[in-house]
N, C-alpha and C positions, 0 to 999 in steps of 0.2 A: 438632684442627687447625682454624683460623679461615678463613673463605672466601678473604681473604684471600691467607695463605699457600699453600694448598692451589691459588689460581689460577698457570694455565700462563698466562706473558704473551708474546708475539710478541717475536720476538728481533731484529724489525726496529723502528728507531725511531718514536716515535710521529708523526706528522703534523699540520700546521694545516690542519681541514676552513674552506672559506669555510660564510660563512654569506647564501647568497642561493639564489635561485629556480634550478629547473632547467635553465629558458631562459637567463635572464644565464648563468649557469656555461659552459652547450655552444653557445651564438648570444652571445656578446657582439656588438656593433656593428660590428668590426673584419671577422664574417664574413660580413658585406654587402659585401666585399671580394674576397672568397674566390670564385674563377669557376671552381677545379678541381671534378670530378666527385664528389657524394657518393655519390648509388647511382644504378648502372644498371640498369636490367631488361632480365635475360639473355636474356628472350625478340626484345622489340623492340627492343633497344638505345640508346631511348629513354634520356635523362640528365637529372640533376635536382643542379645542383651546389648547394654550399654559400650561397652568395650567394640561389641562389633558394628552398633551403631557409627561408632565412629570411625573404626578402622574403613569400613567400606563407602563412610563417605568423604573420606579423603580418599582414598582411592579411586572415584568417581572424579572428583575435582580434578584430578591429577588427568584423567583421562578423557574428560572433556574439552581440557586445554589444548592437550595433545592430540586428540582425533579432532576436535573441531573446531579447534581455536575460541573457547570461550574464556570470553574476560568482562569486566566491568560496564562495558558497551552493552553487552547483550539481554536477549529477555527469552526464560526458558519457560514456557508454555506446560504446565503439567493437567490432565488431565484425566481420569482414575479414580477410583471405589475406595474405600479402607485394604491396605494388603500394607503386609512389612516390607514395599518397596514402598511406600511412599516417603515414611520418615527419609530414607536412604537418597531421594532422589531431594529430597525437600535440602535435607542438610548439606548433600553431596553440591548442589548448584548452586547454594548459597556459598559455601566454601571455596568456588573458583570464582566467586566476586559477582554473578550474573544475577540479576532481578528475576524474581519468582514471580508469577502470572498461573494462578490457580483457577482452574474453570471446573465448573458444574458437570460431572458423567452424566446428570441426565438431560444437559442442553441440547437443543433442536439445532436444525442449521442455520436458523438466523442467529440465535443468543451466540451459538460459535463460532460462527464466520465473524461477527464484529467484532467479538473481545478478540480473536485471533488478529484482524486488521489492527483494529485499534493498538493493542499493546506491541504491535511489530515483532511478535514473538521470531526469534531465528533459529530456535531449534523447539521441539517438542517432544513431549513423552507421551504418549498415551495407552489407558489400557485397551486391550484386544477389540471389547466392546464397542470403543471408538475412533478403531482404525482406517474404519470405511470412510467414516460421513468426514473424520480430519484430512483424510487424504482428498477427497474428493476439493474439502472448501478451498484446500490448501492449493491445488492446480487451476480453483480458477480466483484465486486473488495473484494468480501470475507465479507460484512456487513451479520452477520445471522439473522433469521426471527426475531427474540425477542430484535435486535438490531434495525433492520428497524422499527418495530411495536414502540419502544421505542423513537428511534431519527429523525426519519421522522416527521414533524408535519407539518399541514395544517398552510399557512399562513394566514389564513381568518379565521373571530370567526365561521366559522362551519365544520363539517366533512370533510374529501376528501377519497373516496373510503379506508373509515374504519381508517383513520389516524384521532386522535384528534385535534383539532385546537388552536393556538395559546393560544386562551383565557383561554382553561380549566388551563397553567400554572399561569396565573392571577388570576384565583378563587382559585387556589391550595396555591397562598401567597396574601391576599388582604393586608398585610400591605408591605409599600414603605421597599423594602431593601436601603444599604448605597455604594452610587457611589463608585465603583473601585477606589483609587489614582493615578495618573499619576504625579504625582509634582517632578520638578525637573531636573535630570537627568534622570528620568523612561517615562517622557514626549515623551524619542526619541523612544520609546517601538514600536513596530506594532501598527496599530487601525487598518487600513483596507488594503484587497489588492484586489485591483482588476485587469485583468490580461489584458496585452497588446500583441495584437496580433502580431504587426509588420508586414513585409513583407515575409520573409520564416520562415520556421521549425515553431514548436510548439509555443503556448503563454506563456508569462511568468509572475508570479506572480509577481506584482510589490508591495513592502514593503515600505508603507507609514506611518509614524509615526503619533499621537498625534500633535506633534508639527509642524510636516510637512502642517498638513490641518489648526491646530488654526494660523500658520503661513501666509495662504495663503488667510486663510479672513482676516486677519489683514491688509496685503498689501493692498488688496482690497480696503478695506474703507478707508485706508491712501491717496490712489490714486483719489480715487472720480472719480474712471473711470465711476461707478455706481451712478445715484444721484439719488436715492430715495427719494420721497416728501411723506409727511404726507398724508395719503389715498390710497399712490399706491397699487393693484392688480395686483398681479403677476399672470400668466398663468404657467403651469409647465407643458408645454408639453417634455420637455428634462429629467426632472426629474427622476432620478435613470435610470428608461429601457423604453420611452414611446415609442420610436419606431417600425414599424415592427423588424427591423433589425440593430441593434445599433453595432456599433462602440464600441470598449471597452474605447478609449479614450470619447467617449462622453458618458457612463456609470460616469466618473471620473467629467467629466462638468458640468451635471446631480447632482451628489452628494454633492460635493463642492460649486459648483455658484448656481445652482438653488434651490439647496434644505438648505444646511448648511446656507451659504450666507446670504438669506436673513432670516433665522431664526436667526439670528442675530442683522437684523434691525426689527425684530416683526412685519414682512411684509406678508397679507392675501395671503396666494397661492389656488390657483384653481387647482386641481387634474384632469389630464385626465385620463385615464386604459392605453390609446392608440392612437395614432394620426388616427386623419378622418377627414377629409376637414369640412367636414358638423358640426361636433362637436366640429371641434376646432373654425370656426366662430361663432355657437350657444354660444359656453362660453364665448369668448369675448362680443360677443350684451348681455347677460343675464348678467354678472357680470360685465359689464364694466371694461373691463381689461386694464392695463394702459402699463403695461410693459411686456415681455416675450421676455426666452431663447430660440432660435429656431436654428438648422439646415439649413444649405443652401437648401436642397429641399423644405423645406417649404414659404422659399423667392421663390422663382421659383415657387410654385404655388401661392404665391398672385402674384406673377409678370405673368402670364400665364392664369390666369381664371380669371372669374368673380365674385368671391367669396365677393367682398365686394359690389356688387348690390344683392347678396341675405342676408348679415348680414351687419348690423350694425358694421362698426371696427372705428368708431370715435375717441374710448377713447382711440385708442393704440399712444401712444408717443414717445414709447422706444422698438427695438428691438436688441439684446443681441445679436450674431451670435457668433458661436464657431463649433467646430471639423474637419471644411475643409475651406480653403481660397473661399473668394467670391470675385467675381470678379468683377473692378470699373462697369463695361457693367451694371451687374445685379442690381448692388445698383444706376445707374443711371434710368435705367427703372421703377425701385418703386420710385424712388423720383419723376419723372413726374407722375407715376399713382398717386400716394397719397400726392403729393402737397406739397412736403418739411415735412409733419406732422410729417412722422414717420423716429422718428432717429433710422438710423441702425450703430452701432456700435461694431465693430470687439474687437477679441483678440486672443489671443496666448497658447497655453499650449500643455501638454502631461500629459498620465496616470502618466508618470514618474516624473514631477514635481508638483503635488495636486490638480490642472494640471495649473495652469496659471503665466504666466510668464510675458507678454506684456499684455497691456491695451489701446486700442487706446482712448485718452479722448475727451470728447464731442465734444468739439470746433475743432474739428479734422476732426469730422464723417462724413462732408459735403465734405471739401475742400481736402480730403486722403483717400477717400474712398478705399477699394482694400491695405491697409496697418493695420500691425497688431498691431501698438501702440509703443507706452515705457515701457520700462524696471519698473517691480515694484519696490517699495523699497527695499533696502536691496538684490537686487540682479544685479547679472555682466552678461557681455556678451563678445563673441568674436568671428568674423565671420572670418573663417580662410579657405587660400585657398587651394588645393590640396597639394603643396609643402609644406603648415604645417606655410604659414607664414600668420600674419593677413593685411587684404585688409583693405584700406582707404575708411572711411565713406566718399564719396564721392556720393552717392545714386546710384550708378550705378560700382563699381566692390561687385563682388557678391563671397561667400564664405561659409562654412558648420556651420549656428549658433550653437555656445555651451552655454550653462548657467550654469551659479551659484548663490545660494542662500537657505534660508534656508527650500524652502519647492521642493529642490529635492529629490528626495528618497532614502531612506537607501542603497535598490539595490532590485535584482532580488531574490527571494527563492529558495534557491536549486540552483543557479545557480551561482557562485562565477567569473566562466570564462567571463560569459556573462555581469557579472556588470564591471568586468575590464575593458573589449572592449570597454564599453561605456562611460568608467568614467575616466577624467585623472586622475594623482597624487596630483594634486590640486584641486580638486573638481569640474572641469566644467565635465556636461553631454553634449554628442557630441547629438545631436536630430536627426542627420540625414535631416535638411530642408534644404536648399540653401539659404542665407539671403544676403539684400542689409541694410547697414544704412547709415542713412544720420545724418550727425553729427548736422549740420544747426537744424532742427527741432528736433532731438533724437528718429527720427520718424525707426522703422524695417517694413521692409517689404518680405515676402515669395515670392521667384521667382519659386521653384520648388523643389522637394523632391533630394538626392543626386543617388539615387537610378535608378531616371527616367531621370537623364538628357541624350540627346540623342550626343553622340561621333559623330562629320562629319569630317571626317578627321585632327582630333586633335582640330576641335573648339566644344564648349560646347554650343548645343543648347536646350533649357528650353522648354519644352513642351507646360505650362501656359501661357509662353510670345504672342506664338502663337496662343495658343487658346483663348486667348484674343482678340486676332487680330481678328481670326475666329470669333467671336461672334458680333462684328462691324458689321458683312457683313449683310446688309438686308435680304439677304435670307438665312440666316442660323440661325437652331433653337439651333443645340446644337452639339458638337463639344470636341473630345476628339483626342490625337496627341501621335503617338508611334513612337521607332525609329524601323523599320525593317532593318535586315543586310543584303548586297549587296556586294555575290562573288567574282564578278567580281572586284569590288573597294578595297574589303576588309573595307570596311564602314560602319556605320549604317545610313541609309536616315531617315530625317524628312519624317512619313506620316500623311496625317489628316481624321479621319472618322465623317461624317459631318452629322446631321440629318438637311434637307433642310426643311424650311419653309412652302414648297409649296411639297406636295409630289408627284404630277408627276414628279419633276425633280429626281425621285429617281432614282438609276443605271444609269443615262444622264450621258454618258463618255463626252458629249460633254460640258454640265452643271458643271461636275467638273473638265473640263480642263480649264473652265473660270475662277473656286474659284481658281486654282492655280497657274495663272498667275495673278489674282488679289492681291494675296498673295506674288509673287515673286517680285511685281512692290513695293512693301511696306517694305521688311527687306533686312538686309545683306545678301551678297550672301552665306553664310555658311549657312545662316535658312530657303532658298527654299525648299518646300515641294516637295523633288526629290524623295522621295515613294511615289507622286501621294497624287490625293485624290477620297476617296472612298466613296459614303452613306452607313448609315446605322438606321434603323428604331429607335435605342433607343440605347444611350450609356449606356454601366453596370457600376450603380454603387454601392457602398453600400447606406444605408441608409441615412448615415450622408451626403452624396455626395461627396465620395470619389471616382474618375475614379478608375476601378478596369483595369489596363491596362494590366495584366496576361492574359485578356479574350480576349483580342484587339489581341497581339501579338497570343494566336493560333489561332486566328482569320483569322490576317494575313497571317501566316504559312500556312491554309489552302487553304488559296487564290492563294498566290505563287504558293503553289504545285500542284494546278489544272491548273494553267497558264503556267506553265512550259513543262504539257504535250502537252498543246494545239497545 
């Protein structure tokens, strides 16, 4: 069967992507016009509408050229919390033609120091928080004092330990400089790259074009995976970096869906700094928020607390999910908490593709809960099995999804080997997930990363599948599944580490010999939890709620190797 043939094509019609800069696309001229609200900060109430989105980020362009000589060459480093300087700074250095390089506020000094090396950034923003440890990396990858003093700037209109703040380059050009061009073929140029960690070695700058992102809100709204009404309030807890601890691909979520996205539809966003239980229910009751992108942690605390007997979340109608699959369990628990109100609706992406690919649409969100949608326009698919050949949409053989379309990425910076591996000769990017399609609906769905599936003597057993299953169990709160390897077998065993409901039953060897005959009576016999099952007080995860299962396995290890002596 030919690539060809064997490609799944989106069942919605193709689209005309334009071919121009980021800024024309979401700031044409017209919304110098525009005096409605773009984002408010929920804290101070402060407002920053569309009109002046734009005026002060040409203004910024105009004054980065002139104070610092920035043009098309260069690469601006931003790095900073939710504040109504970001959009400003995002737009403003896009608009004098320079590549955007978006880093994590809450990165350590090695994650910064490399993406700083790496992307050759020549100027920077950052907020106050991360003025120390940028300055410091910055002096010794060889920036010298007059260099830092120079290209370091505070991202907030006031000082940060001696570094000026964004605004003095604003008073330095009050009149509007002239948007960069992208038309064209200059269209596929960089705009932004933000870096994707992966699973081993270093992160890599992924090289997103112009046309990659105007691309990927186009689909978007073609798709109506999104139905925004007349009045909607966006919440932008996802927004650029709101979490403690973000995920680079939900940095791309963030930028694209929550923030570009509905800048698009001239849709009100409510700014958080940072996620806080308490803050993020105060800004829903206070602004009556209608709609919001959230993290699966965040479903897990309205599903878990009692957050909506101390606020008001009435007005919510629409929840947005992205960066880690949610599973059917936990979107059945909110729909009995909150009464069918609130639709939660899934989708699909990576850093690598602007990031969205799949859209599960409305009329979905009930009845497919736990699935990640259809294929956007203008883009393919093909879920292939290990032998390389592709599996029948039959909803259940399972295979490594690849995509194609026009808002994959150029590729990796600096890295030429790396973007081969992942990239065929025809254009699909291999993702690395495990995918099922069902041809009947057009509906994908993620069974497991290819990475994590657990080898039992030549069957392939899915982590998810089981922890799925786990999560059924009345008395289990929460529940992550590793394969440990076994000697003796030469095998790797299903094991499951289970945080119990009830926490006296923690370390009950006899309580988890129950969860695993309960489990055994329930799947095939390749997927028995024959590494046992273990408690454990808190699964690690990252932010986005990603099982971080590296932590499990020496977890494991350590386990083994005291049992071994015993």
């Amino acid at each position: 069967m030919s690539n060809l043939q064997a490609a799944i094509k989106s069942i919605y019609p193709d689209i005309e992507i334009p071919s121009c800069s980021l800024f024309d696309f979401l700031l044409p001229p017209a919304t110098g016009e525009l005096h409605k609200p773009a984002f408010v900060d929920a804290v101070t109430g402060i407002q920053l509408t569309y009109a002046q989105l734009r005026s002060k980020s040409l203004e910024l362009a105009n004054g980065l050229r002139k104070l610092h000589n920035i043009n098309k060459s260069d690469t601006v480093l931003i790095i900073s919390p939710n504040s109504l300087s970001y959009p400003v700074l995002i737009f403003g250095t896009s608009a004098a033609g320079a590549k955007l390089s978006l880093a994590n506020p809450a990165y350590n000094h090695f994650e910064l120091s490399h993406q700083l090396k790496d992307s050759n950034a020549t100027l920077v923003f950052a907020h106050p928080d991360n003025i120390a440890l940028t300055k410091k990396i910055l002096k010794e990858i060889g920036w010298s004092d007059a260099q830092i003093a120079h290209k370091l700037i505070s991202a907030t209109d006031s000082d940060a330990d001696g570094h000026a703040p964004y605004t003095r380059i604003l008073d330095s050009a009050p009149q509007p400089g002239v948007p960069e061009k992208f038309d064209g073929e200059n269209s596929h140029q960089t705009a932004v790259m933000c870096y994707s960690s992966g699973t081993t070695g270093l992160s890599k700058g992924v090289m997103t074009s112009h046309n990659n992102i105007v691309a990927n809100i186009c689909q978007l709204t073609l798709m109506r995976g999104y139905i925004l009404q007349k009045g909607d309030v966006m919440l932008s807890v996802l927004s650029h970096l709101t979490y403690t601890k973000l995920t680079n691909s939900t940095m791309t979520v963030g930028l694209t869906v929550t923030m570009l996205y509905y800048i698009s539809h001239e849709v009100k966003s409510i700014l958080l700094p940072r996620f806080e239980p308490n803050a993020f229910g105060a800004a829903i009751q206070k602004y009556k928020i209608t709609v919001g992108s959230v993290v699966p942690p965040i479903l897990v605390l309205l599903a878990n607390t009692d957050i909506e007997k101390k606020y008001d979340l009435s007005s919510l109608r629409l929840l947005q999910v992205g960066a880690a699959p949610v599973g059917e369990e936990l979107v059945r628990k909110l729909s009995i908490k909150f009464n069918d109100v609130i639709t939660i609706s899934q989708g699909y992406g990576l850093t690598e593709t602007s990031p969205i690919t799949h859209k599960l649409p409305l009329e979905f969100a009930k009845s497919h809960s736990g699935y990640i949608g259809r294929l956007l326009p203008n883009t393919y698919a093909r879920v292939v099995s290990e032998d390389g050949k592709d599996v029948p949409g039959d909803n259940k053989s399972s295979g490594e999804l690849w995509v194609k379309g026009p808002q994959v990425m150029k590729g990796y910076l600096n890295r030429p080997e790396a973007t081969a591996d992942c990239m065929t000769a025809d254009g699909y990017f291999k993702t690395g997930d495990v995918a099922v399609f069902d041809s009947q609906t057009q509906l994908f769905r993620i069974v497991d990363r290819l990475k994590e599936l657990i080898k039992y003597k030549g069957f392939q057993v899915p982590p998810a599948a089981l922890e799925s299953l786990l999560l059924s169990h009345p008395e289990v709160k929460d529940v992550a599944v590793i394969g440990v390897y076994d000697d003796k077998q030469a095998t790797e065993l299903p094991r499951a580490y289970v945080v119990p409901s009830d926490s006296a039953n923690m370390n009950k060897e006899a309580w988890c010999k129950d969860v695993e005959t309960w489990v055994s009576l329930k799947v095939a016999n390749h997927s028995k939890l024959r590494g046992g099952v273990k408690t454990i007080d808190v699964i690690p995860k990252s932010a986005s709620g990603k099982i971080l299962r590296r932590h499990l396995r020496t977890l494991a290890a350590q386990q083994d190797k005291a049992s071994a002596k015993l």
